[in-house]
N, C-alpha and C positions, 0 to 999 in steps of 0.2 A: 355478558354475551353481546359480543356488538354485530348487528342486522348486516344483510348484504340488501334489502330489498329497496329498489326505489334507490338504489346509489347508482353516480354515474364514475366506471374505469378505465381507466387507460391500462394495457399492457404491453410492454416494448418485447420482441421477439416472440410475436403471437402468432406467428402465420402457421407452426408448427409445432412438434411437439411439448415440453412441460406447456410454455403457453401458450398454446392453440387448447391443452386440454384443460387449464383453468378459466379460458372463457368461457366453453363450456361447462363447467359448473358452475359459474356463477351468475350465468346466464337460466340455470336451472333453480337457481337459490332468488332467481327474481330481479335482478340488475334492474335498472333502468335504462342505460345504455353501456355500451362497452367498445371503446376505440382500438382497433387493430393495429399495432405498427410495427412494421418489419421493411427490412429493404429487398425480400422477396415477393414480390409485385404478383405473378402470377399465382403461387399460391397463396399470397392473403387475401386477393380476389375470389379464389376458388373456396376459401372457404366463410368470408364474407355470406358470398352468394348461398351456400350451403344452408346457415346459420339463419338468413333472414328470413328463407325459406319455410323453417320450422318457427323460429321467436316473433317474426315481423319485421319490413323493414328498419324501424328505428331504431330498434334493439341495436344493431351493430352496421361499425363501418369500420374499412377497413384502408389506409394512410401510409402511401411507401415515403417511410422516414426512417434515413440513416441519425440514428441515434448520436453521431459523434460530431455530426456537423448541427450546433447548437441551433441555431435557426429553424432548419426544420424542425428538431425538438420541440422547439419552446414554444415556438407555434404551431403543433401540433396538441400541445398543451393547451395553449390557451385558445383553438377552434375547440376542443372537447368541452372546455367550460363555457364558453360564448354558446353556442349550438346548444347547449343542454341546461346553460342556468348558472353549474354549479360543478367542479370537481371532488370526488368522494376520495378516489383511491388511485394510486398509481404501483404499477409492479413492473421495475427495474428488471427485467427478464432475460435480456437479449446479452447473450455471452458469447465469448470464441473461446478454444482451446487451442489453438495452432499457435507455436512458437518455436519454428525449425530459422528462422531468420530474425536479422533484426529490424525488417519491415513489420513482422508479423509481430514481432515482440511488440513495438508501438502500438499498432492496432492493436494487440490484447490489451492492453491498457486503458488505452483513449475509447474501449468498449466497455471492459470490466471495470475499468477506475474512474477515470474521469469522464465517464458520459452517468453511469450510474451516481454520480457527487451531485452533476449540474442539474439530472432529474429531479433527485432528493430536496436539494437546496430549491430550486424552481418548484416543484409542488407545495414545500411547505409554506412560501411567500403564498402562495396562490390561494390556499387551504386556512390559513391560520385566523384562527378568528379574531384574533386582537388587531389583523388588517382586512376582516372584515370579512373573511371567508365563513366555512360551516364546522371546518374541522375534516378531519378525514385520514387515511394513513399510508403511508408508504411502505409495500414488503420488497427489499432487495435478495434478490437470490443470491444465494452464496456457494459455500460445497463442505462438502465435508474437510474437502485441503484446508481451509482457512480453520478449520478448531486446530489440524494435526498437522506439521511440515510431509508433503508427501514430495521426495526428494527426486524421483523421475521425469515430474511434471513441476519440477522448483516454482518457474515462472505463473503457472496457471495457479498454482497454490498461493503463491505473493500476493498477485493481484485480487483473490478472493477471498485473503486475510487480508487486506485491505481494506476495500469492501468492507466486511463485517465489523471491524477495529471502528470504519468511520462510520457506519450502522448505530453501533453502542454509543459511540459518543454523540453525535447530533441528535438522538433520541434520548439522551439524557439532558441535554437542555430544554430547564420547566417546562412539563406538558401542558400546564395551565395555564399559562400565555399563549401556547399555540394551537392547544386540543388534539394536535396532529401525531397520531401514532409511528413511529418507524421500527422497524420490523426486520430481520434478519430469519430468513431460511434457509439452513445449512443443508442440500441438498445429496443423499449419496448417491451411488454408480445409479443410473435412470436412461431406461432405453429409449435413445432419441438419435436423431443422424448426427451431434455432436461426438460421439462417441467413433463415430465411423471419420470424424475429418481430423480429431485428435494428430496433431504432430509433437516433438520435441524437439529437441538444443540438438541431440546429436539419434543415430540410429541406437546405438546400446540403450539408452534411454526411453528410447520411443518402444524398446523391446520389454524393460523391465517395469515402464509403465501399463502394459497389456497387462501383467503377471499381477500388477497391484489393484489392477480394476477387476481383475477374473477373481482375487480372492474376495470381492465383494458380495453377496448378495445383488441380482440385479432387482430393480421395480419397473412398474409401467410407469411413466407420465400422465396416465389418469391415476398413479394410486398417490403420487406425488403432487398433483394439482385438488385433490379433495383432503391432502395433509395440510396442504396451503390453506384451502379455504376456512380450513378448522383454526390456524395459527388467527386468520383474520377477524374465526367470530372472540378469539378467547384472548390474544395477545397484548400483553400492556406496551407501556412504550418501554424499546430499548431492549425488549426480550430476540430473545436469542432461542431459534426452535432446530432439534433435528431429526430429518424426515429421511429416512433410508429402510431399504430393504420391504417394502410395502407393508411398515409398520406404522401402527398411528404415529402425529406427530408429538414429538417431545419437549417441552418446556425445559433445554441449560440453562436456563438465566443464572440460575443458583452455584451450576457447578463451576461457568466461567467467572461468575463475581468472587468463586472461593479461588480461582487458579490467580487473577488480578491481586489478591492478598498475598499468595504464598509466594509468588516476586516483588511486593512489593515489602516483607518479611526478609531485608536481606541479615541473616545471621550469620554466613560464614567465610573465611576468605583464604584461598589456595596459592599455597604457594608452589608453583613448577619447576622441577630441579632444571629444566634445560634450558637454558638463557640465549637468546635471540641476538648475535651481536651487531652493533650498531657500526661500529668503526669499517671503513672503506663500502659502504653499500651505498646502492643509488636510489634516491627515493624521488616519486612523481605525487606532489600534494595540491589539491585542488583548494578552490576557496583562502588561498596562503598572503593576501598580500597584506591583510589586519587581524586583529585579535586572535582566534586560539590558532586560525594557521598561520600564523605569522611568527606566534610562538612557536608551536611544532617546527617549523624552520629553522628557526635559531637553537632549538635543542638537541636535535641531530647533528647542526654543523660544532656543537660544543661536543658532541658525543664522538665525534671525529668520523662522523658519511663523508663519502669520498665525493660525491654530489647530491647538492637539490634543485630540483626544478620547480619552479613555485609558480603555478597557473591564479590569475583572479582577472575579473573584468574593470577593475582599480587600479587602472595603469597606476596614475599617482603613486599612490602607496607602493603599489608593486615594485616599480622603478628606485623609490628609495632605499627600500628594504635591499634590491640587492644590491643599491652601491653602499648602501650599509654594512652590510656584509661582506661583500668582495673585499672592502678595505681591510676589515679583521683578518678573513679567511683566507682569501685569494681569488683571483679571479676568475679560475677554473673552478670554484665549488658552490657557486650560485647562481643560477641562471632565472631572469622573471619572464616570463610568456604569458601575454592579454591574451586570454580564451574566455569565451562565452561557451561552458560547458552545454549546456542544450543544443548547440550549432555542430557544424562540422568543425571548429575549428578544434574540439577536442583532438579527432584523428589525425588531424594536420601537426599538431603537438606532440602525440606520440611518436609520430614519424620523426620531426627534427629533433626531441631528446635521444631517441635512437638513431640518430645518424650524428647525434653530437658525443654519445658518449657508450653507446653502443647496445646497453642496455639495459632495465631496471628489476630494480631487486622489491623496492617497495612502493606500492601505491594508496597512498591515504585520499578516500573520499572526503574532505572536509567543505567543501563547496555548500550551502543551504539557504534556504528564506525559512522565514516564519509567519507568514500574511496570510490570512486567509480571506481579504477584502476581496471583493468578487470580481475587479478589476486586477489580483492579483494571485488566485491562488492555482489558477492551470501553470502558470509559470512557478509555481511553489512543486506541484507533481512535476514540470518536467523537470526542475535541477534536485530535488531531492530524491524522485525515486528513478524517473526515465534515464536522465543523466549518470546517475549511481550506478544502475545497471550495465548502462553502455559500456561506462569503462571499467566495472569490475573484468566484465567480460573481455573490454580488451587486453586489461592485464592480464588475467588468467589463460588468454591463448600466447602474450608474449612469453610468458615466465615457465608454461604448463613442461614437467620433464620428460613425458612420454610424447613431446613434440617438437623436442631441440632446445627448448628450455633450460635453465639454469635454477627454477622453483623460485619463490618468492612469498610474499607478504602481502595480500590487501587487508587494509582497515577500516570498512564503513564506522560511519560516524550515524547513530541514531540519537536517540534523547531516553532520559525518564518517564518518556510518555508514552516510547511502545511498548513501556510496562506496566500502566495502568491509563486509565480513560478520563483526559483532559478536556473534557468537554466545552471547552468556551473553544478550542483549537481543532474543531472532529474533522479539518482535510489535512492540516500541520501534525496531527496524532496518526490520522490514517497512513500518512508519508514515513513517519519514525516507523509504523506498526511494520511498513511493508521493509523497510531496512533491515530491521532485525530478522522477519519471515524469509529475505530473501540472503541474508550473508550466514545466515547459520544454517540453512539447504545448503546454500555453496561450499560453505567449509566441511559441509559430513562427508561422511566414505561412501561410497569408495572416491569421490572427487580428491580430496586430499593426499592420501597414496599414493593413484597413478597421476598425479599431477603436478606434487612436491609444490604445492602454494597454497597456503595457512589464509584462515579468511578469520578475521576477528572484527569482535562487534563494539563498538564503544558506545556506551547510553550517559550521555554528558547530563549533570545536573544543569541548573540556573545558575551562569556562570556568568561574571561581570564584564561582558560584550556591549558594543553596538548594538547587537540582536536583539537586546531587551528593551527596546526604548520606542516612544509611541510614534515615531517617524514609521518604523520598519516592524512593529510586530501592526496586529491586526485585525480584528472580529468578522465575522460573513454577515454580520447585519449590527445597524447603531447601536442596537443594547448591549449585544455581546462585545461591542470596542472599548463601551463605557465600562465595563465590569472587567476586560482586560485592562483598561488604563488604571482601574482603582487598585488592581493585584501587581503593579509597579513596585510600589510604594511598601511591598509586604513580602514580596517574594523575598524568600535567604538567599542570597547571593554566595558564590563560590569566585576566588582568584583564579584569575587568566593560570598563575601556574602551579595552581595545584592543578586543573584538566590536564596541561601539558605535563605533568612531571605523572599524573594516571594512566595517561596513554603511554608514555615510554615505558614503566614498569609492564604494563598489560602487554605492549609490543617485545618485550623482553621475555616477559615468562606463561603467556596464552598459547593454548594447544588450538588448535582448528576449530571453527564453531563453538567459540567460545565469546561469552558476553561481559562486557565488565560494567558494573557501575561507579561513576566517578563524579561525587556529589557530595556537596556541604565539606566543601576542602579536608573531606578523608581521604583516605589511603586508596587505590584502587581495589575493589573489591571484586573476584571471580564468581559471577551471579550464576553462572551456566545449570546447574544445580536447581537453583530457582526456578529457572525458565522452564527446564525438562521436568521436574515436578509439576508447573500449569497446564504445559500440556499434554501433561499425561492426566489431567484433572478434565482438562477440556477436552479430550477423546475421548472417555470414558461415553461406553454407547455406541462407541463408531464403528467398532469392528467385533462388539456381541449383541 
């Protein structure tokens, strides 16, 4: 049982409900102090002043801090620990659910994903005793979407199996060297004003979302914030609790580490009678000017596509590749475009392949980093998952059939890691984690139906790239770089074309929200089976 008394918290989106009512308990469990931060000013004043009222002033203060803009954060962190000595606990609290734009889609991200990473990562530098700290732990909220795809609210679901994906993983690097707990609460339906600002992608959505939330059991936010405090006195590291329907809280660790096995248990492989033809289609491939998409390129224009448009920020390479090709092919079936997928010039690229050739049939996300150096890993989230999502979604409005559309093909590109927990990699696994979570929402029904455009998921093993080499992969801290550079030297490597010759098959014979794995230069293999198995292992609880 680990004490709350005499520790000092921080809690981000405290000013009101879940965490406004785990301050108060843990303010009743004896804290020693407890830091408020919300970017709602007036109420985390009002209830500041409330709290200090009954505990004393020192007990609690309360800090308007926009969680996404690091600065405030991080020092907000570290006045809590200067001011009091010492930081005990921090809880990652402060979420959004609005995702009707693609403003808002960012901000759900840069709240859910990446401000809850930089917390995580920041606390446990702060905390870890081997740098001199006392120890202490971190609980990220999370939701029930992140055990089970809840396809209404696709986006808020991604981002919270995210979240948890990178939860498991960075708390499963030795506790022993850092003594720092990290902590995941899967939280279900809980009556709070998030639920009241709740938007979606589109209004059907936002309608069928109502319908998923009403079948839940509701709880109070006091009965969810003393489920919290019980994960805090009981939780080891890397555990995984779920708190719904005003039951006590629940220790998965066990069921999600069995769902991580029976994907990673791939025994079977599907062959689809209906074959996806490659000859005259137009494909739009990101990340294409070296290694697997460079291949991808050149295998479709063998396959006889009538174009490719091959985006990277490698002019070089880019440039050669297509006089490379043009000379082969012709000059009409290869076209290179420098894009910096994180920017606008994505949109600007859609635009002139569509004004050059009118319209596209396929879009493969292959664009990625693999850094998670801290000078590099917010740029790892925006091109692996911000970026992914932009333009799935733009292909999916170009292609969609119930909107002039012609139907199509996207294919995100994840890894073997958002199928089990790579823990020297926990913001490069959380990126894969949210690929998979978010293209196999997008490829279910009814999406696929009314919209005639196939979303398939490709989980590339250790394949013989660039990517793998100690310039461009990367640790969040020196140990973890050292222990990355020594798994170099060991990792199996897989040929550039067996992934290329995996993806074509999988592009050829995958149905919608399907996953492949394509590793240790085998065959492509149809995991989907797998995947729906884990999470129906990781639900388990959610909805009895």
């Amino acid at each position: 049982m680990y004490d709350l008394k005499d520790k000092v918290a921080v809690v981000t989106g405290a000013s009101n409900g879940i965490g406004a009512s785990f301050v108060r308990e843990i303010l009743e469990e004896g804290v020693k102090h407890v830091r408020l931060l919300d970017i709602d000013k007036k109420t985390g004043n009002a209830l500041q002043d409330e709290l200090r009222q009954k505990y004393g002033k020192d007990k609690v203060k309360f800090v308007k801090c926009d969680v996404t803009d690091d600065g405030q954060f991080f020092k907000a962190l570290e006045d809590a620990k200067k001011d009091n000595g010492y930081l005990d606990l921090l809880v990652n609290n402060a979420g959004v659910a609005e995702q009707d734009s693609f403003a808002r889609i960012r901000k759900l991200i840069e709240i859910n994903v990446t401000a809850l990473i930089n917390g995580t990562l920041k606390a446990i530098e702060m905390m870890r005793t081997d740098k001199g700290g006392r120890g202490g732990a971190v609980i990220n909220v999370c939701s029930v979407g992140s055990l089970i795809p809840v396809s209404p609210m696709f986006l808020y679901s991604t981002s919270k199996r995210a979240a948890m994906h990178f939860t498991t993983c960075v708390g499963r690097v030795p506790c022993e060297n850092t003594d720092v707990r990290v902590m995941a609460a899967c939280i279900g339906v809980t009556d709070t004003a998030m639920l009241e600002k709740l938007t979606c992608y589109t209004k059907d959505l936002y309608e069928k979302a109502q319908k998923v939330l009403a079948s839940h059991p509701m709880q109070s936010s006091a009965a969810a914030a003393r489920c919290m405090v019980e994960m805090y006195q009981k939780g080891g590291p890397a555990s995984i609790w779920l708190i719904r329907g005003g039951l006590p809280a629940q220790d998965v660790t066990a069921q999600l580490d069995k769902a991580d096995e029976e994907m990673e248990a791939i025994i079977r492989k599907i062959d689809y009678q209906r074959m996806f033809e490659v000859r005259d289609k137009v494909f739009f491939i990101t990340g294409a000017a070296a290694g697997i998409g460079a291949a991808i390129v050149k295998a479709f224009l063998e396959e006889g596509a009538k174009h490719v448009a091959a985006l990277d920020v490698d002019v070089k390479n880019g440039t050669a590749l297509e006089e490379e090709l043009a000379e082969k092919y012709g000059n009409d079936k290869i076209k290179f475009y420098k894009c910096d997928v994180t920017s606008n010039d994505l949109d600007a690229v859609y635009d002139r392949v569509l004004n050059d050739v009118e319209y596209i049939d396929v879009v493969i996300n292959c664009a990625g980093i693999m850094n998670d150096r801290p000078n590099a890993y917010l740029k790892e989230i925006d091109v692996n998952v911000t970026a992914l999502i932009k333009s799935s979604f733009k292909a999916f409005d170009l292609m969609r059939e119930d909107q002039g559309g012609k139907g199509g093909t996207i294919i995100n590109i994840s890894s073997i890691v958002g199928l089990f927990q790579a823990h020297l990699l926990p913001v490069y696994t959380a990126t894969k984690s949210a690929v998979l979570q978010f293209s196999n929402c997008l490829g279910k029904e009814p999406h696929c139906t009314r919209s005639g455009v196939r979303v398939l998921t490709i989980c590339f093993g250790c394949t013989d790239t660039s990517l793998f080499s100690a310039s461009k992969m990367g640790g969040f801290d020196k140990e973890t770089d050292e222990l990355l550079a020594k798994s170099l030297g060991v990792l199996p490597m897989q040929t550039i074309q067996s992934a290329v010759d995996g993806l074509v098959h999988a592009y050829k014979h995958g149905a919608s929200a399907s996953t492949w794995l394509i590793t240790s230069d085998r065959p492509a293999e149809d995991i989907t089976d797998n995947v729906s198995k884990g999470y129906e292992i990781m639900s388990q609880g959610v909805f009895s």
